[in-house]
TORTI-569400 format. One record per residue (C-alpha): residue in three letters; x, y, z. Coordinates in nm, 3 decimals. Each point is the difference from the previous one (the first is absolute). Layout:
N
{aa ALA; xx X; yy Y; zz Z}
...
This chain:
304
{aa UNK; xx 13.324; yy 29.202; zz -3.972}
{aa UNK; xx 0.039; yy 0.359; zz 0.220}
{aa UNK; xx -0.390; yy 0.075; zz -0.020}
{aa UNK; xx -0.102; yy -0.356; zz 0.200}
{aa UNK; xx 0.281; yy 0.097; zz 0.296}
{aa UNK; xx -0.135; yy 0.068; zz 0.339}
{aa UNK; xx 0.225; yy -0.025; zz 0.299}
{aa UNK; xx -0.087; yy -0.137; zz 0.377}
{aa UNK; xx 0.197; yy 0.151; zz 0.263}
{aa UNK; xx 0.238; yy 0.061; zz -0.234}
{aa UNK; xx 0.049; yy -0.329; zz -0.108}
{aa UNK; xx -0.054; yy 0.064; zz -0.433}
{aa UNK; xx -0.234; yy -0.257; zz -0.150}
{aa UNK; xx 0.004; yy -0.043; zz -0.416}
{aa UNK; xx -0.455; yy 0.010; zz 0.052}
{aa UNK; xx -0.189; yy -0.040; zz 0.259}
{aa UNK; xx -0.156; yy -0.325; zz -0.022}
{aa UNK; xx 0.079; yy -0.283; zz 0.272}
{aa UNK; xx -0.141; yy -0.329; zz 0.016}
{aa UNK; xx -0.199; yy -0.005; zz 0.341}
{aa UNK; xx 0.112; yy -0.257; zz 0.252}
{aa UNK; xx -0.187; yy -0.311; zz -0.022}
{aa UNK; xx -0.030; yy -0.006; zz -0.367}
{aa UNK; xx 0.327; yy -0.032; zz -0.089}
{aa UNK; xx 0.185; yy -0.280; zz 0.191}
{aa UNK; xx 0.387; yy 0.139; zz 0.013}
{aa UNK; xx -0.040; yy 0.130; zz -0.308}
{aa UNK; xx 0.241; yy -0.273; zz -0.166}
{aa UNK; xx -0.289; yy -0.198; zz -0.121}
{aa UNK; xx -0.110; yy 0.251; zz -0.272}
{aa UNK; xx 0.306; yy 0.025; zz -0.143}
{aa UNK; xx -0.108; yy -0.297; zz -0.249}
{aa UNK; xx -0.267; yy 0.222; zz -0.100}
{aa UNK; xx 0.197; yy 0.297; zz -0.039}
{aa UNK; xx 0.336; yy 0.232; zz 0.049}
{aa UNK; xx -0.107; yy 0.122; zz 0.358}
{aa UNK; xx 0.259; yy 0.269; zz -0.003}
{aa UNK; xx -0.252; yy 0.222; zz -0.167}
{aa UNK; xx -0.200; yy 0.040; zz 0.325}
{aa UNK; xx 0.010; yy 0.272; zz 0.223}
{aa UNK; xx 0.082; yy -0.250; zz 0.285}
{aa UNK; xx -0.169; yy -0.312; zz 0.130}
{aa UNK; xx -0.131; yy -0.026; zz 0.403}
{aa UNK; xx 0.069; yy -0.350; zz 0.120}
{aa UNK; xx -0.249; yy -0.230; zz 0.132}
{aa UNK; xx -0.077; yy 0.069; zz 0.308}
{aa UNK; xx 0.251; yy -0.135; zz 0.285}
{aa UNK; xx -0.011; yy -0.072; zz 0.358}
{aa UNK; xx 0.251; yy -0.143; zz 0.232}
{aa UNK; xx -0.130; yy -0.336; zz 0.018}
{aa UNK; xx -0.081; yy -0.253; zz -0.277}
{aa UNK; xx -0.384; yy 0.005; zz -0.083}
{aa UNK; xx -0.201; yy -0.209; zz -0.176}
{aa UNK; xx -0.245; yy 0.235; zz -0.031}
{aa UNK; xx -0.432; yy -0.069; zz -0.011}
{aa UNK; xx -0.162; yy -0.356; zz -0.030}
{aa UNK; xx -0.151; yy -0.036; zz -0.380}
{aa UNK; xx -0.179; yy 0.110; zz -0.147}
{aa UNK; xx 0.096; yy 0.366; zz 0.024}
{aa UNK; xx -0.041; yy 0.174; zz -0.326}
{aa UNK; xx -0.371; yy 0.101; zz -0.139}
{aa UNK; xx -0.082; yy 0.153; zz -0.346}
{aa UNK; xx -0.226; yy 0.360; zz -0.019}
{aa UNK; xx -0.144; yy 0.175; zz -0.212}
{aa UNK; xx 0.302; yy 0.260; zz -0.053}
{aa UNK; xx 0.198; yy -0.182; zz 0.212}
{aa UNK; xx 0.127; yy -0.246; zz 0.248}
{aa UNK; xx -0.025; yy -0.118; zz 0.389}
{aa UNK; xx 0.333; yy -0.132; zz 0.131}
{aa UNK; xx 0.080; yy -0.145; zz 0.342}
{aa UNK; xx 0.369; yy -0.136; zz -0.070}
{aa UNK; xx 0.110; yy 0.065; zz 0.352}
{aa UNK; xx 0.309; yy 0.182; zz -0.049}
{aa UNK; xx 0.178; yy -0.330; zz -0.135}
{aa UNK; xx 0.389; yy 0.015; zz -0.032}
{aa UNK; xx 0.288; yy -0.212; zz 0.065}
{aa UNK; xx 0.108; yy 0.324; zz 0.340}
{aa UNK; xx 0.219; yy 0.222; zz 0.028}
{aa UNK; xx 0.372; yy -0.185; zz -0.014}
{aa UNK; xx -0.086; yy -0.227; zz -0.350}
{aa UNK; xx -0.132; yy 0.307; zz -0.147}
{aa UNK; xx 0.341; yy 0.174; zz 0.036}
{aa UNK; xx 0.196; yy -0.310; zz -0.036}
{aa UNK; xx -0.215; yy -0.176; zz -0.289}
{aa UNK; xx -0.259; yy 0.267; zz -0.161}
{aa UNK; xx 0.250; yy 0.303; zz -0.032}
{aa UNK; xx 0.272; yy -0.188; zz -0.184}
{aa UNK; xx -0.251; yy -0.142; zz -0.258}
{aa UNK; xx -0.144; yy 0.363; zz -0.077}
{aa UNK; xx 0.326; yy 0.111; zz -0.002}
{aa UNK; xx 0.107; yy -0.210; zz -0.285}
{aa UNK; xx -0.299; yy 0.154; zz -0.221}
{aa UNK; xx -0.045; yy 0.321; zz 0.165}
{aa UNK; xx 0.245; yy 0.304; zz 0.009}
{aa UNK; xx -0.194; yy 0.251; zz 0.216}
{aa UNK; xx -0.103; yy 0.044; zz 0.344}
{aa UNK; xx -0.352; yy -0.137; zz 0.117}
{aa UNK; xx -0.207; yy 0.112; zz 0.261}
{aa UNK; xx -0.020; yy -0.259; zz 0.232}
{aa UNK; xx -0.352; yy -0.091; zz 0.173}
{aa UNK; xx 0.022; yy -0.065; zz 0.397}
{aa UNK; xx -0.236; yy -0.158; zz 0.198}
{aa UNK; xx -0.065; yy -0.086; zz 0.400}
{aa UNK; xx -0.183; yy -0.130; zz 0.295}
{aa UNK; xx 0.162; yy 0.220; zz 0.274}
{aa UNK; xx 0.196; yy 0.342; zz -0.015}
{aa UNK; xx 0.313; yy -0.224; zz 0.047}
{aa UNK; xx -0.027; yy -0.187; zz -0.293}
{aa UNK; xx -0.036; yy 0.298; zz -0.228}
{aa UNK; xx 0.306; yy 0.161; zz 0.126}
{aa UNK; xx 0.156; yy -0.327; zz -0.016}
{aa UNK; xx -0.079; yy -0.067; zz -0.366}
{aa UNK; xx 0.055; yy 0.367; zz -0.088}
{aa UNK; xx 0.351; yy -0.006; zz 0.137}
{aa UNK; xx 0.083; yy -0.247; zz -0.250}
{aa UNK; xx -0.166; yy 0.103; zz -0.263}
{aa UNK; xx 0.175; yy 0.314; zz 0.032}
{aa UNK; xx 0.361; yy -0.158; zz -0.033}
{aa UNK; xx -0.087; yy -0.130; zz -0.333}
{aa UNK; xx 0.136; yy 0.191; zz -0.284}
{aa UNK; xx -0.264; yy -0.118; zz -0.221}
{aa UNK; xx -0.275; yy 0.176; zz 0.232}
{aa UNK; xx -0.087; yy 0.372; zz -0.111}
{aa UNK; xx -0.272; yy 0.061; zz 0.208}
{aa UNK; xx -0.141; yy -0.219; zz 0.345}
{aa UNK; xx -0.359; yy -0.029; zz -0.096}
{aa UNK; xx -0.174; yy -0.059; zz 0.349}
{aa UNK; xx -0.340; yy -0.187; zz -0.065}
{aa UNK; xx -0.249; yy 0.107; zz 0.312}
{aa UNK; xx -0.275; yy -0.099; zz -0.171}
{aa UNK; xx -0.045; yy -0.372; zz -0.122}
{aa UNK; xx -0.327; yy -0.072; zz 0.039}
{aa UNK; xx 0.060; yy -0.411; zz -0.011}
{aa UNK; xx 0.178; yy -0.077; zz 0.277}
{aa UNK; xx -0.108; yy 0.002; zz 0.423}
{aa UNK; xx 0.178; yy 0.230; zz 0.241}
{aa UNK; xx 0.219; yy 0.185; zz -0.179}
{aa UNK; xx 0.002; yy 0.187; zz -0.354}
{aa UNK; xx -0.366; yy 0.176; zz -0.025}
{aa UNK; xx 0.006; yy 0.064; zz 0.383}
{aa UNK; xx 0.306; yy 0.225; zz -0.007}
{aa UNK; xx -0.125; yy 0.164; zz -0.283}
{aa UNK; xx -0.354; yy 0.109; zz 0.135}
{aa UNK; xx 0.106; yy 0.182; zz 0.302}
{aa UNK; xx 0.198; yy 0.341; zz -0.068}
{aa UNK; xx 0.242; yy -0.057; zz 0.350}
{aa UNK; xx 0.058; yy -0.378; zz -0.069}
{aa UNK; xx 0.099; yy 0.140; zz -0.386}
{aa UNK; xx 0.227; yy 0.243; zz 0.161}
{aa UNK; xx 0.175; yy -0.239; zz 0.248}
{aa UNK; xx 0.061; yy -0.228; zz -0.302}
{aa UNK; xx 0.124; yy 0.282; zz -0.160}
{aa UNK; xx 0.224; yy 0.142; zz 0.267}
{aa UNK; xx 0.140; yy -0.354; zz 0.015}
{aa UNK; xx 0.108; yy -0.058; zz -0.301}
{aa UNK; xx 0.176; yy 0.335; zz -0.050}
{aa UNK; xx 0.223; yy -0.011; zz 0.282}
{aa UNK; xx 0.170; yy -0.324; zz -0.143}
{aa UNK; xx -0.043; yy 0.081; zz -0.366}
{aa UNK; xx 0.248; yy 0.245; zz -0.247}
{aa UNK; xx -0.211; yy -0.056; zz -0.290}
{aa UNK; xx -0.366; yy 0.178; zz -0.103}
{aa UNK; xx -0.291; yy -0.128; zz 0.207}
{aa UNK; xx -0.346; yy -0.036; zz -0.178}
{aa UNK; xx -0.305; yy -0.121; zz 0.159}
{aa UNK; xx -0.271; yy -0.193; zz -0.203}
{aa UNK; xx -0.347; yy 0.102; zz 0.158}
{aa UNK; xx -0.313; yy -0.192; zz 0.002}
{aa UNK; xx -0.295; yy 0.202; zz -0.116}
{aa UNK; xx -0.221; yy -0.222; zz 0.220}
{aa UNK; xx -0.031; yy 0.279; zz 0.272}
{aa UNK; xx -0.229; yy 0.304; zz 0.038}
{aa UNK; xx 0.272; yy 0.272; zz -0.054}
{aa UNK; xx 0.302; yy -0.117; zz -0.155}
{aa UNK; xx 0.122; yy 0.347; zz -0.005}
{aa UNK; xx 0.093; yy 0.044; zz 0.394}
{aa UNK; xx 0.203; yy -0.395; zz -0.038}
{aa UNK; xx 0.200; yy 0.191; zz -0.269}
{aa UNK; xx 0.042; yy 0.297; zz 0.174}
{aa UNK; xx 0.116; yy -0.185; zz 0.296}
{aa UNK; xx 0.257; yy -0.174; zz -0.176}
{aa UNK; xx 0.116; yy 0.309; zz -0.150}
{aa UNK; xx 0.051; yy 0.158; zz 0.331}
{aa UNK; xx 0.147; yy -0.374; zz 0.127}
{aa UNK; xx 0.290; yy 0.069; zz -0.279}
{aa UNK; xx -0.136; yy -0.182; zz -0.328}
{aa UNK; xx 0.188; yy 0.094; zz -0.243}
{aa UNK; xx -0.311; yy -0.096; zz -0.253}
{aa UNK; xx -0.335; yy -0.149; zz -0.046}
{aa UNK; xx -0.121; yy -0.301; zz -0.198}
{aa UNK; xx -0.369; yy -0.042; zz -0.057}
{aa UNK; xx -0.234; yy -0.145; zz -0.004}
{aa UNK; xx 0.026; yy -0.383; zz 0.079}
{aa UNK; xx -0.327; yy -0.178; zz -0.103}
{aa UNK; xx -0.380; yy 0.025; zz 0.135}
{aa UNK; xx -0.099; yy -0.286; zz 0.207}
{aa UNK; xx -0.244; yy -0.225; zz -0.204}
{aa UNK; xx -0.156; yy -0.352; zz 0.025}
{aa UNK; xx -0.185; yy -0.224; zz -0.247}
{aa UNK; xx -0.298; yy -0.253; zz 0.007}
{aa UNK; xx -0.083; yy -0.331; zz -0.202}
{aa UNK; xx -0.320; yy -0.002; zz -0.129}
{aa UNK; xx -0.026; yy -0.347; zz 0.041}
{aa UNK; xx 0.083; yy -0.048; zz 0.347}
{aa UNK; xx -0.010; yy 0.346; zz 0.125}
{aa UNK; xx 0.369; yy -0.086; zz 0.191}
{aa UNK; xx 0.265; yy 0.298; zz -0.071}
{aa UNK; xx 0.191; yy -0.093; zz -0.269}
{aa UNK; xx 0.348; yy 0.097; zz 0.167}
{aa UNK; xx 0.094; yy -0.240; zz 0.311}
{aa UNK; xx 0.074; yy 0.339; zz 0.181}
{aa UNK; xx -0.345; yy 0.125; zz -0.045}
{aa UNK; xx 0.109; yy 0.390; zz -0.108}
{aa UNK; xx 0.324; yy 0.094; zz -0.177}
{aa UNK; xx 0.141; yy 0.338; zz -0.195}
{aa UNK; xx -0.198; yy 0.072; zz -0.274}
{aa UNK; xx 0.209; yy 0.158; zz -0.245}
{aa UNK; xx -0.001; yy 0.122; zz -0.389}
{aa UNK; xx -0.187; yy 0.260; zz -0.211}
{aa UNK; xx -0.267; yy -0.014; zz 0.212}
{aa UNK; xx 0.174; yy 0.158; zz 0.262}
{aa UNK; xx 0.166; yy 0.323; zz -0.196}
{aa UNK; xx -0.257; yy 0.237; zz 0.135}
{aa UNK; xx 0.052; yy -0.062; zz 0.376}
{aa UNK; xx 0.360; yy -0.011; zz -0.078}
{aa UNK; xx -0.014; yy 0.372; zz -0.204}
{aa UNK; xx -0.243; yy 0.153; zz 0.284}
{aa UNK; xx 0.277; yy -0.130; zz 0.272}
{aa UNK; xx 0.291; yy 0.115; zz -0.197}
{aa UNK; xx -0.134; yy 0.340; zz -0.067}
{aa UNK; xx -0.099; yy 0.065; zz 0.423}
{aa UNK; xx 0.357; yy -0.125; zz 0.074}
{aa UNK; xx 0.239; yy 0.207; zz -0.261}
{aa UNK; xx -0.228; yy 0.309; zz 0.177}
{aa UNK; xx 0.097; yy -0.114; zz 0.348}
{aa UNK; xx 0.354; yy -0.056; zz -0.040}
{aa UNK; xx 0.337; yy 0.103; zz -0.119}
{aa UNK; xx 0.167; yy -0.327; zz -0.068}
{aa UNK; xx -0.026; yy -0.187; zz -0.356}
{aa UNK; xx -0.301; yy -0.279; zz -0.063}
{aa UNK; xx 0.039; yy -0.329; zz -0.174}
{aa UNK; xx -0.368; yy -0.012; zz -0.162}
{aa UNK; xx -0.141; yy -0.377; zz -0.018}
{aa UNK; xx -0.312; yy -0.114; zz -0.074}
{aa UNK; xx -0.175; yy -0.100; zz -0.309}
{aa UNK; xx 0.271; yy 0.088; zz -0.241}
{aa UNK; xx -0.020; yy -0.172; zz -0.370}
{aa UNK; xx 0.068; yy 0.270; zz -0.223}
{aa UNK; xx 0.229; yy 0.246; zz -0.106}
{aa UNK; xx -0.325; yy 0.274; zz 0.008}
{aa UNK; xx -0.011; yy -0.130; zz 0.406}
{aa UNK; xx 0.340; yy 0.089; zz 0.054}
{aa UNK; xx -0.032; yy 0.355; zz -0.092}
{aa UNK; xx -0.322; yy -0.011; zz 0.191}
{aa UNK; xx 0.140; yy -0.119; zz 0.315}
{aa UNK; xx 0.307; yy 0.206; zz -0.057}
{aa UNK; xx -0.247; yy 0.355; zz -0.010}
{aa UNK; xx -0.188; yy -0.114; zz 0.305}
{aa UNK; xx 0.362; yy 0.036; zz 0.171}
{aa UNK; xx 0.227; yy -0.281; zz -0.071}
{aa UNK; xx 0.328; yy 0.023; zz -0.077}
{aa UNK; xx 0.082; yy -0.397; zz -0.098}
{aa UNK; xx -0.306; yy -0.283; zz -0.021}
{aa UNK; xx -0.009; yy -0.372; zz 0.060}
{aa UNK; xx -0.183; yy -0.230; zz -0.193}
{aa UNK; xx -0.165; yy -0.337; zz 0.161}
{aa UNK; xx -0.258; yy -0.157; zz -0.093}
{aa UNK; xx 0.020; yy 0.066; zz -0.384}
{aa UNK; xx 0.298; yy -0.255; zz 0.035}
{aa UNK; xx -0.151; yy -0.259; zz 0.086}
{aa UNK; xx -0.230; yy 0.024; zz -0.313}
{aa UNK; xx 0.281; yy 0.120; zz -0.253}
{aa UNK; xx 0.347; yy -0.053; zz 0.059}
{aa UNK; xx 0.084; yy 0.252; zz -0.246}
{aa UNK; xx -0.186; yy 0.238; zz 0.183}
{aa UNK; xx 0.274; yy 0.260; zz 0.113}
{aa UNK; xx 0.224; yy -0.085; zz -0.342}
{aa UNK; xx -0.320; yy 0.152; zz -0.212}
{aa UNK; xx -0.080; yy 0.313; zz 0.251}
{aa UNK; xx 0.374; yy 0.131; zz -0.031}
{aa UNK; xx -0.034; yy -0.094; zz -0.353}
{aa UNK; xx -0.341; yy 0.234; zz -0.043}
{aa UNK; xx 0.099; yy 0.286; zz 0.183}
{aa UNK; xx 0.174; yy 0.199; zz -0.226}
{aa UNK; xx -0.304; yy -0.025; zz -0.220}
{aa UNK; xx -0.277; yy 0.054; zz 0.273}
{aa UNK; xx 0.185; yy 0.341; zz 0.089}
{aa UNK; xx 0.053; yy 0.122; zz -0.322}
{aa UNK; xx -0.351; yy -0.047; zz -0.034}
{aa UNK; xx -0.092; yy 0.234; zz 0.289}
{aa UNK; xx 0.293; yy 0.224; zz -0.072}
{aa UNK; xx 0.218; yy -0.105; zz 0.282}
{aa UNK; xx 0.387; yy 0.052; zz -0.011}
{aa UNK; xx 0.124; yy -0.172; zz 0.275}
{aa UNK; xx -0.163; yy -0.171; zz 0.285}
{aa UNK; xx 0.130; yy 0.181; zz 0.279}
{aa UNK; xx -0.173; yy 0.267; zz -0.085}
{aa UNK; xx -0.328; yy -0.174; zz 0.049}
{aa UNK; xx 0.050; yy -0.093; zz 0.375}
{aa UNK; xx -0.297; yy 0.136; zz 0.211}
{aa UNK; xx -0.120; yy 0.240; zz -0.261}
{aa UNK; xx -0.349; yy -0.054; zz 0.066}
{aa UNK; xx 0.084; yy 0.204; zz 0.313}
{aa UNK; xx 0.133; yy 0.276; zz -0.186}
């Protein structure tokens, strides 16, 4: 359907909805709950050179409107995901993905990034600065505006493909990280990753998560996410993956006025795996309903 097409440095998508990284394995694993072909795309869990195990457990906490993870960046690295992951999503999958990277040094990024960016399956190189559950790396790239920039710079020189960042909103001004990376070379923004959070048990007053704090994410979060959006698409020139909060097809037109051009949803997946299936599904109806044509008109118009 024409009126749900948006396009990403000039890569055409049939809507704009992508499964977030994090909350959608490789994507293969929902394809016994539906076709997956009708997404937009799907950004793969999140990958770093090395193996990881990720967090001890426990490392997931219920909220009200929402949820605290501390996975750790678990994955199986860099290597099985191309030789293992790719191949199974392949077999169910006939699009490109965006493809989440992760690091602990400069060096690993453009390591993983060069790889990622040989893959014909890969779209876009989705450059996470701003994991919130892991020491010494993620979150600490992504709270500094030069450290986001040499990450940046990094990556570009060994990459062909479109470079987005994924920013933490756990910083004071998240518009001067975005305008760094613009400046750096990004090629796009993804935002926001989730709040940092932490839980208590009433009956022992211990944190309920073995990490102590982890990203809170989920409808709770939609507001921060909107207000974040909105600075950034006024900063920049350079297209914005919105995330944050997104359950509904009435969100994605939300998220899409504040100034983005595709959205991700993550934590809604974790509570219905049918979540994206049934927002591509309503939004023909939610836009007749406000009189919208086609979504790409929509993009930033609150600015206009």
């Amino acid at each position: 359907m024409e009126r749900l097409n948006v396009e990403l440095c000039g890569w055409q998508l049939d809507n704009p909805v992508i499964p977030a990284s994090g909350t959608f394995g490789f994507g293969y694993e929902f394809s016994q709950f539906y076709d997956i072909n009708m997404l937009g795309s799907i950004a793969t869990k999140g990958t770093t050179r090395e193996s990881r195990y990720g967090n001890p457990t426990p490392r997931i906490a219920e909220c009200e409107r929402g949820m605290i993870n501390a996975v750790g960046l678990q994955n199986p690295g860099i290597d099985k995901v191309i030789s293992e992951e790719f191949p199974k999503l392949k077999e169910v999958y006939h699009k490109k993905v965006v493809a989440n990277v992760s690091g602990f040094s400069v060096e690993e990024y453009v390591e993983c990034a060069k790889k990622m960016d040989a893959e014909d399956i890969v779209g876009i190189i989705e450059i996470n600065v701003s994991c919130p559950n892991v020491s010494h790396g993620g979150m600490s790239f992504g709270t500094d505006p030069q450290a986001a920039a040499e990450v940046t710079r990094a990556v570009k020189a060994v990459t062909t493909k479109p470079v987005f960042i994924k920013l933490t909103p756990n910083v004071t001004d998240i518009v001067s990280i975005a305008k760094a990376c613009e400046e750096a070379g990004a090629d796009g923004i993804s935002m926001i990753n989730t709040l940092l959070g932490a839980r208590f048990d009433l009956r022992t007053g211990k944190p309920i998560i073995a990490n102590i704090m982890g990203g809170f994410s989920g409808p709770a979060i939609k507001p921060v996410a909107l207000r974040m959006v909105y600075q950034v698409y006024k900063a920049v020139n350079i297209p914005i993956i919105g995330i944050g909060g997104i359950a509904t097809a009435e969100d994605v037109i939300e998220m899409m006025s504040a100034g983005a051009t595709a959205i991700q949803v993550g934590a809604e997946n974790c509570r219905n795996p049918y979540a994206c299936k049934q927002i591509i599904e309503d939004l023909p109806k939610v836009m007749d309903k406000y009189g919208i044509k086609t979504l790409k008109e929509i993009i930033g118009r609150a600015h206009r």
